[in-house]
C-alpha positions in Angstrom: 0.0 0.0 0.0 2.4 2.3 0.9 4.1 2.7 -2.8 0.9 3.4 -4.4 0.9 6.2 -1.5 4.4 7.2 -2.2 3.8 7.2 -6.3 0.5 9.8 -5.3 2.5 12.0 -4.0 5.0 11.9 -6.7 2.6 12.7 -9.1 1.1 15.3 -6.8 4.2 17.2 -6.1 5.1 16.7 -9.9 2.3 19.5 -11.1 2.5 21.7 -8.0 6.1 22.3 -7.5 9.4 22.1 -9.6 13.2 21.2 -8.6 16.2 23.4 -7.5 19.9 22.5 -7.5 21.4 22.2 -11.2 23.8 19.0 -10.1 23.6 17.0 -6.7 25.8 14.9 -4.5 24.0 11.5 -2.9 22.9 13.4 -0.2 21.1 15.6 -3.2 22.8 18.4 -2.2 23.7 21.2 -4.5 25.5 24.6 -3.9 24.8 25.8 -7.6 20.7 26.7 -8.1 19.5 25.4 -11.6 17.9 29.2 -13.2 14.3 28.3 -14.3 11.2 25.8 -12.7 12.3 21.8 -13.4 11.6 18.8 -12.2 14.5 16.3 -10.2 14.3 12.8 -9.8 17.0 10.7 -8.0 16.3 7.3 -9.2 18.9 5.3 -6.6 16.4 6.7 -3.9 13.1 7.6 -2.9 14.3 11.2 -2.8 12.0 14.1 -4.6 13.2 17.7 -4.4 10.5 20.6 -5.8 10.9 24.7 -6.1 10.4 27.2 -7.7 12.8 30.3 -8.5 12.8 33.8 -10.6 16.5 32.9 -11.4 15.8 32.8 -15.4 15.3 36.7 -15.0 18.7 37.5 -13.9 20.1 36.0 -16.9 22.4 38.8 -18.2 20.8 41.1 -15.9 23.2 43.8 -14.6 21.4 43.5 -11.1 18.4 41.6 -10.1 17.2 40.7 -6.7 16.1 37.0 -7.0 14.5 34.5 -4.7 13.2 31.0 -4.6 12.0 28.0 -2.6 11.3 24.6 -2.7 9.7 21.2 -1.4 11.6 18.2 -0.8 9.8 14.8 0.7 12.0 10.9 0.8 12.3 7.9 2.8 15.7 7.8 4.7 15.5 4.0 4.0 15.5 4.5 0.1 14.1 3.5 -2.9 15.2 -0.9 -1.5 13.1 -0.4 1.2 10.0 1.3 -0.1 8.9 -1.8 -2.7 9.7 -4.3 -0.1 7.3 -4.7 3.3 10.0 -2.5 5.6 8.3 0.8 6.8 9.1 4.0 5.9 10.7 6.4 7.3 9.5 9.7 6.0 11.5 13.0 5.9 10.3 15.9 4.7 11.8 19.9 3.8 10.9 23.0 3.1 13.9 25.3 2.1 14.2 29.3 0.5 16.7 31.6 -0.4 16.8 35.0 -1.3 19.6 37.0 -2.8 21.4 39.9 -5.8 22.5 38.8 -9.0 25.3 41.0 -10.8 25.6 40.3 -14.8 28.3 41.6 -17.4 25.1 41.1 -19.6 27.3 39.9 -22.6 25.2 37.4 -23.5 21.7 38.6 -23.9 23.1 41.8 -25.5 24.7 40.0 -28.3 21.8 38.0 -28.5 19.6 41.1 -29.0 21.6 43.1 -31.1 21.8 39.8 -33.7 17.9 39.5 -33.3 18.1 43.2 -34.7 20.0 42.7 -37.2 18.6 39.6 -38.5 15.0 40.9 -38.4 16.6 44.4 -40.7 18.2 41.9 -42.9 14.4 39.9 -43.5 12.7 43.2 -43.8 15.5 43.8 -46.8 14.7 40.8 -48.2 10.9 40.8 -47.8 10.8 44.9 -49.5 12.7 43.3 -52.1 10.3 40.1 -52.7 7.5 42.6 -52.7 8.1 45.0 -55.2 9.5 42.4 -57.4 6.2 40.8 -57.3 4.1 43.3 -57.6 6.0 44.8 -60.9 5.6 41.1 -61.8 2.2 41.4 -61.4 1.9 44.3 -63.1 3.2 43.3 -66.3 1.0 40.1 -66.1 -2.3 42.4 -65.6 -1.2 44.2 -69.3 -2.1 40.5 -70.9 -5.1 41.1 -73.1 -8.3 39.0 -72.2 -9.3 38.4 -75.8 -7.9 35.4 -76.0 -9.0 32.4 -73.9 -5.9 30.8 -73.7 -3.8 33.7 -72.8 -6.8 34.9 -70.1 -6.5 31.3 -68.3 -2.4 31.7 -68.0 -3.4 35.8 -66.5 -5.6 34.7 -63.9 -3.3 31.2 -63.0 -0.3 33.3 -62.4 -2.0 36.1 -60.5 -3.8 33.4 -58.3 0.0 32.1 -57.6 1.3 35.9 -57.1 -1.6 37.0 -54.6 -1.5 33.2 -52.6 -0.6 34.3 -49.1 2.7 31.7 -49.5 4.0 32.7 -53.1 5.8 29.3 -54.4 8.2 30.2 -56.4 8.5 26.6 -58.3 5.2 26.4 -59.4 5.2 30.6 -60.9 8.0 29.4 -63.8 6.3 25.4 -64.1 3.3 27.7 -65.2 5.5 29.3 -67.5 6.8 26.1 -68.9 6.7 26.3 -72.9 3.9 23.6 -74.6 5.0 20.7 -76.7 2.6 20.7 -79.1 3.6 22.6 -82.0 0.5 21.9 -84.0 -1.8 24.6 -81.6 -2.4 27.7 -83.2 -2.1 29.6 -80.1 0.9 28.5 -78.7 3.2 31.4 -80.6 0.9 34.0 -78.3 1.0 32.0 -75.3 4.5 31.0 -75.4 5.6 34.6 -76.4 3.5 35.7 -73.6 5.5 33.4 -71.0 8.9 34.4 -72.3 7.7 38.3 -71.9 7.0 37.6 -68.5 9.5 35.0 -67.3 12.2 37.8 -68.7 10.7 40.7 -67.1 10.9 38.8 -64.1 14.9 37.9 -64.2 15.7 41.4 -65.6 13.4 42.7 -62.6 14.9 40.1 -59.8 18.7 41.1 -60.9 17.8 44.7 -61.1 16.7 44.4 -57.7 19.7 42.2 -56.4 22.2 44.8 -57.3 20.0 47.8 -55.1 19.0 45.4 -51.9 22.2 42.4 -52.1 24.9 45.6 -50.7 22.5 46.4 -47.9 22.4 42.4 -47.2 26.3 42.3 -47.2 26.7 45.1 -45.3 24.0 43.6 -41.8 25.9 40.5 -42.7 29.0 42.2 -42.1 27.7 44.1 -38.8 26.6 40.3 -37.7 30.4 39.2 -37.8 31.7 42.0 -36.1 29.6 41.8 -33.5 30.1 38.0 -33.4 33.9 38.5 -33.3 33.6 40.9 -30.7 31.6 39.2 -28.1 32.8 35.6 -29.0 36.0 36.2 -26.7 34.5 38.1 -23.6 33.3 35.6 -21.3 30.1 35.6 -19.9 30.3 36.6 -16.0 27.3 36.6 -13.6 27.7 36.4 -9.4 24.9 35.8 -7.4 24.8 36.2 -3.8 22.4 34.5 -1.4 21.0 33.5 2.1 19.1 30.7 3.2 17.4 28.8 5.3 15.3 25.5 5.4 12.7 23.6 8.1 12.9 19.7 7.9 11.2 16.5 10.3 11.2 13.1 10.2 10.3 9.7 12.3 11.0 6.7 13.1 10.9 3.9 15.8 13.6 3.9 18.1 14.7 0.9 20.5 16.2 2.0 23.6 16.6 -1.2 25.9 14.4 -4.1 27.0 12.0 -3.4 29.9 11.1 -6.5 31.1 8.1 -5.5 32.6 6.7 -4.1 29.8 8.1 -5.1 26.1 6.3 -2.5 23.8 8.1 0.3 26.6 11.2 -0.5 24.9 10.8 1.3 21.8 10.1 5.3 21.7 9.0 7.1 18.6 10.9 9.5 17.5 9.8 12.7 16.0 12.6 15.2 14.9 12.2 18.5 13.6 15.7 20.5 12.4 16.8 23.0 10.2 18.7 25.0 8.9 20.5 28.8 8.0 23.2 29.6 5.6 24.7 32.2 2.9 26.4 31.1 -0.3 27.9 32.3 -3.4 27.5 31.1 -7.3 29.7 32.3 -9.9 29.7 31.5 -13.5 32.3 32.8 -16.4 32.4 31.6 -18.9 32.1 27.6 -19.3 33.0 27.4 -15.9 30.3 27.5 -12.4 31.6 27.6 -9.5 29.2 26.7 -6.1 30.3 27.6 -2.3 27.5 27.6 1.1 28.0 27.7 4.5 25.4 26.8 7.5 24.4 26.2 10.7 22.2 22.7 10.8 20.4 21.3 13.4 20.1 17.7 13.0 20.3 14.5 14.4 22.4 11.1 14.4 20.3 8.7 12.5 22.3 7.9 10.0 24.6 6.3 12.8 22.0 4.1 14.1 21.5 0.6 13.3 18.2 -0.6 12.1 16.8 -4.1 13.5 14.0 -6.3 13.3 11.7 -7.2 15.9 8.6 -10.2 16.5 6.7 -9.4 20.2 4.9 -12.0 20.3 2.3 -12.8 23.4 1.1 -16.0 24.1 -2.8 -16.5 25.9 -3.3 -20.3 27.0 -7.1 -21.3 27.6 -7.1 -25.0 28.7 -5.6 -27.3 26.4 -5.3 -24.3 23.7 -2.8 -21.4 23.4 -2.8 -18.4 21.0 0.0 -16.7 19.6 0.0 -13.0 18.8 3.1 -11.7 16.9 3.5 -8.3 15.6 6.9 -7.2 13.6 8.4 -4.3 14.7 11.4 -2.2 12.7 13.6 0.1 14.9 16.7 1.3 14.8 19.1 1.2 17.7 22.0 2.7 19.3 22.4 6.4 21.3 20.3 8.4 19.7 20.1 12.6 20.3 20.2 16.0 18.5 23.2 17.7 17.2 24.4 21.3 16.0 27.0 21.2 12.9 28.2 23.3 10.4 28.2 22.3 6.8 30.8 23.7 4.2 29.9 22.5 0.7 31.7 23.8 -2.8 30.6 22.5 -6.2 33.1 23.3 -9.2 31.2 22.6 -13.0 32.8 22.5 -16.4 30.4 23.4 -19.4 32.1 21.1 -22.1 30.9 21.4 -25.7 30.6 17.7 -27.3 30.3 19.2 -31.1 31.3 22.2 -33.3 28.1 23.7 -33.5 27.6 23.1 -29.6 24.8 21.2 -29.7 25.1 19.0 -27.2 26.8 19.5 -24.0 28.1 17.4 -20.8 28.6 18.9 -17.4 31.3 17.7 -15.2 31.2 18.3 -11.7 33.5 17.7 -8.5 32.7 18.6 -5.2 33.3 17.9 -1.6 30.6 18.7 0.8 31.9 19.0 4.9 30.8 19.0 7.8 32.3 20.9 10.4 32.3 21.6 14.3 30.0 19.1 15.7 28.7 20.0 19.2 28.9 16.2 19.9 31.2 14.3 18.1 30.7 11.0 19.9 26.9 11.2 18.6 28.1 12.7 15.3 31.6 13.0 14.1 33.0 15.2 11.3 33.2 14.5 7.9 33.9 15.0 4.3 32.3 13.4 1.2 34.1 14.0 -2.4 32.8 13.1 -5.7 31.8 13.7 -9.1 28.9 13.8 -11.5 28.4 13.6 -15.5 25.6 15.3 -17.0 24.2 15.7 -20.6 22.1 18.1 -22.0 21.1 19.4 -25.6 21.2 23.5 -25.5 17.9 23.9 -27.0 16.4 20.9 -25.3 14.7 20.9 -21.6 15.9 18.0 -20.2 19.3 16.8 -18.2 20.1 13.4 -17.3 23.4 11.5 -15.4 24.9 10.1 -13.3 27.2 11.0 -9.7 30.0 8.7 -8.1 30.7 9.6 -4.9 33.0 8.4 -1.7 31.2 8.8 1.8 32.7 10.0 4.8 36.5 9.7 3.2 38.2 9.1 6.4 35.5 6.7 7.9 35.0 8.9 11.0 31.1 7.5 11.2 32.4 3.9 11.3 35.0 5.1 14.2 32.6 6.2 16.9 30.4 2.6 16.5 31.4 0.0 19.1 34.4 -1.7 17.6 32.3 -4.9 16.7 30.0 -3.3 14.6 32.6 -1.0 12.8 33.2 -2.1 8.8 36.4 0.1 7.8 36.5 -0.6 4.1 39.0 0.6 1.3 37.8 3.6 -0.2 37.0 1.4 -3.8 34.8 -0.6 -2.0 32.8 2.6 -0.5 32.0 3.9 -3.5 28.5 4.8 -4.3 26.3 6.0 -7.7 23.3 7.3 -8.6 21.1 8.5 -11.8 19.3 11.6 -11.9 16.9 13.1 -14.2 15.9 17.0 -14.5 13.4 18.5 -16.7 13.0 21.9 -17.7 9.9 23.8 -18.4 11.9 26.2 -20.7 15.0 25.9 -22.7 18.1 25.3 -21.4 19.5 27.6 -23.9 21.7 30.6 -22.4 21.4 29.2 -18.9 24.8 28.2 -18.2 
C-alpha cells in the first residue's frame, strides 16, 4: 500500500512544484541553483526535491534581486526499502533563499543586437520580394483577355502571385513552354510566357544589385559583432541567504524493559533545520558553487536498524494463541546535534560538437561537515565526488549520473562499538546514482 501512497505523492508534487539545485551529491545536495522551474528525480532513492525560482530573469541582468523555494519529501531507508514490506521512514523539507544577482550582460546583449540585425536583414529581403512581385504582377495584368488561352495563363499566375505563401517553383512550371507545335495559339501563349519569365529575371537582378549591398553590409555588422563578443566571457555572481525547516520519524529501541516489552521502543519525531549564505559564480564555461550553514540535526544515520517479533502468548485449557506483531527500529544512542556544513561544487560546461549542440557537465565537489557539538553522537566528515551530466542547449531535459566516496576518512564507522565498525578501502565505498531534471523552458543561455 504504501508505494501506491508514495507514487500519489510523486505525481502530486510533480504539477504543483518544480526542482532546485542544477547538479547533486548522494545526499542531493547542490551549492549551484538550476535558473528556471524543473523537475529532479534521484532514481537510486526515494528522494523528490521541488521549487520554484525567478532565477531565469537575472540571466544577463546587470542587477536583479532574485528568490526561490522549494519542497523536498523521501524515505531515509531509500528506494530498497519502499517496494519491499520495511516501513518508511519519511522526511520531509521545506527550504528558501533570497539574494542579488550582478551580470556583465554579454550574453543577452549580443543576442539582442543579432535579433536586430537579423530581423533588418528579413525586412531587406521581404521589400525586395514585394516590389518584385508586384512589378511582376503588373506586367502580367497588361495580358489582353481576348484570347482564352492567354486569359486562363493571366488569372493562374495572379492566383499564384496573390497566394498568401508565393511558391516560387510552381510561378516558372506555369510558364513552362507547350509541346505541341500543332496549336495555333501557342506562338501567343509562349511569347506571352517568355515576356514575362524575362521581365521577371531582368526585374529580380535589377533588384539584387540595389537590396544584395545592404544584405552584405547587416551580414557584415553580424560578424563583427560576433567577433567581438565571441572572446569576452560571460560573468554573472549571485549572492544568497538561506534557510530551510525539515522532520522526520522513526521507531527507536532504547533497551528491553522487562516489565513491559512495547516500553522499549520510543517514537521518534525530529524536527531540524537550517540557516546559511552562499555564493554562485559562472564565467564563462565554468560555475563555481560555495554555502556555509548552521544545521540542526540529528544522528540517525549512525544508528543501526533491527528487526523485531513481540509475540504474546494466551493459554485457555488445552489451547494457546499466539499474537506476533513485527516491529522495525533502529538502535544505538540516539540525540540532536548542532553542525556546520561547508559544501563547494566546481562545474565545467564542455561542448561535445562544433556547433555546440550537445553539452556534458562535469562536476567535482566535496561537501563537509564541520564543528559538531557532539562528536561522539556525530563525528566530522567530508564526502568528495563527481557527476556527469548531458544536455542538448535547445532541449529541456538533463540526465546523469554522480560517483561519490562517503565519509573519506571513515569517522562514522569510528565512533560505533568496535564490533560493529566495517572500515573498508575507499573502492569498496564507493557509491552511484542516476538523476533526471526537466526543464519547463530551454536550457539555452542558462549556463
Amino acid at each position: 500500500m504504501k508505494k501506491f501512497i508514495f507514487i500519489y505523492i510523486l505525481f502530486v508534487f510533480i504539477n504543483n512544484m518544480h526542482a532546485q539545485g542544477l547538479t547533486q551529491s548522494a545526499d542531493a545536495k547542490s551549492t549551484i541553483y538550476f535558473k528556471g522551474t524543473n523537475i529532479n528525480i534521484d532514481l537510486g532513492k526515494a528522494d523528490l526535491s521541488f521549487g520554484l525560482n525567478n532565477l531565469d530573469a537575472t540571466i544577463g541582468d546587470p542587477s536583479k534581486i532574485f528568490w526561490g523555494f522549494g519542497v523536498k519529501a523521501k524515505d531515509e531507508e531509500g528506494i530498497g526499502n519502499l517496494f519491499s514490506n520495511g516501513e518508511l521512514v519519511p522526511f520531509g523539507a521545506f527550504n528558501c533563499y533570497f539574494g542579488w544577482s550582478y551580470s556583465n550582460t554579454v550574453i543577452p546583449h549580443y543576442n539582442e543586437i543579432e535579433a536586430q540585425l537579423l530581423e533588418q536583414r528579413t525586412q531587406i529581403k521581404n521589400e525586395k520580394y514585394k516590389l518584385l512581385l508586384n512589378k511582376t504582377e503588373i506586367n502580367i495584368e497588361n495580358i489582353s483577355n481576348d484570347d482564352s488561352m492567354l486569359y486562363n495563363l493571366k488569372h493562374s499566375l495572379l492566383k499564384i502571385l496573390n497566394s498568401e505563401n508565393f511558391n516560387e517553383s510552381e510561378f516558372f512550371d506555369t510558364l513552362k513552354l507547350r509541346d505541341d507545335k500543332n496549336d495555333s495559339f501557342n506562338s501567343h501563349v509562349d511569347s506571352a510566357k517568355r515576356k514575362i519569365r524575362n521581365s521577371y529575371d531582368s526585374l529580380n537582378i535589377s533588384l539584387k544589385t540595389i537590396y544584395q549591398p545592404k544584405i552584405k553590409e547587416i551580414d557584415s555588422k553580424r560578424k563583427i559583432y560576433k567577433d567581438a563578443y565571441k572572446d569576452i566571457p560571460y560573468f554573472q555572481l549571485l549572492f544568497f541567504g538561506f534557510g530551510e525547516i525539515n522532520a522526520m520519524n522513526f521507531k527507536h529501541f532504547t533497551s528491553f524493559d522487562s516489565l513491559n516489552l512495547n516500553n522499549s521502543f520510543n517514537s521518534e519525531y525530529f524536527r531540524g533545520g537550517k540557516i546559511g549564505l552562499g555564493i554562485n559564480m559562472q564565467y564563462g564555461n565554468f560555475l563555481f558553487g560555495l554555502t556555509y550553514d548552521y544545521i540542526k540535526t540529528n544522528n540517525f544515520n549512525l544508528l543501526t536498524k533491527k528487526d523485531f517479533t513481540l509475540r504474546q502468548t494466551f493459554n485457555s485449557g488445552n489451547l494457546t494463541l499466539i499474537n506476533e506483531k513485527k516491529i522495525e527500529a533502529y538502535s544505538g544512542d540516539y540525540g540532536d546535534v548542532e553542525i556546520n556544513d561547508l559544501n563547494f561544487d566546481f562545474i565545467w560546461n564542455l561542448k561535445l560538437d562544433e556547433k555546440a549542440t550537445n553539452h556534458i557537465l562535469i562536476n567535482p565537489y566535496i561537501r563537509s561537515q564541520l564543528f559538531s557539538r557532539n562528536e561522539s553522537l556525530l563525528p566530522n566528515k567530508m564526502d568528495i565526488g563527481c557527476g556527469f551530466y548531458f544536455f542538448q542547449q535547445t532541449g529541456k531535459f538533463l540526465g546523469g549520473l554522480y560517483i561519490e566516496l562517503p565519509d573519506v576518512f571513515n569517522d562514522y564507522e569510528k565512533v560505533k562499538p568496535i564490533t560493529e565498525q566495517d572500515l573498508r578501502e575507499p573502492f569498496k565505498r564507493l557509491t552511484f546514482g542516476i538523476v533526471g531534471k526537466y526543464s519547463f523552458n530551454s536550457l539555452l543561455n542558462s549556463f
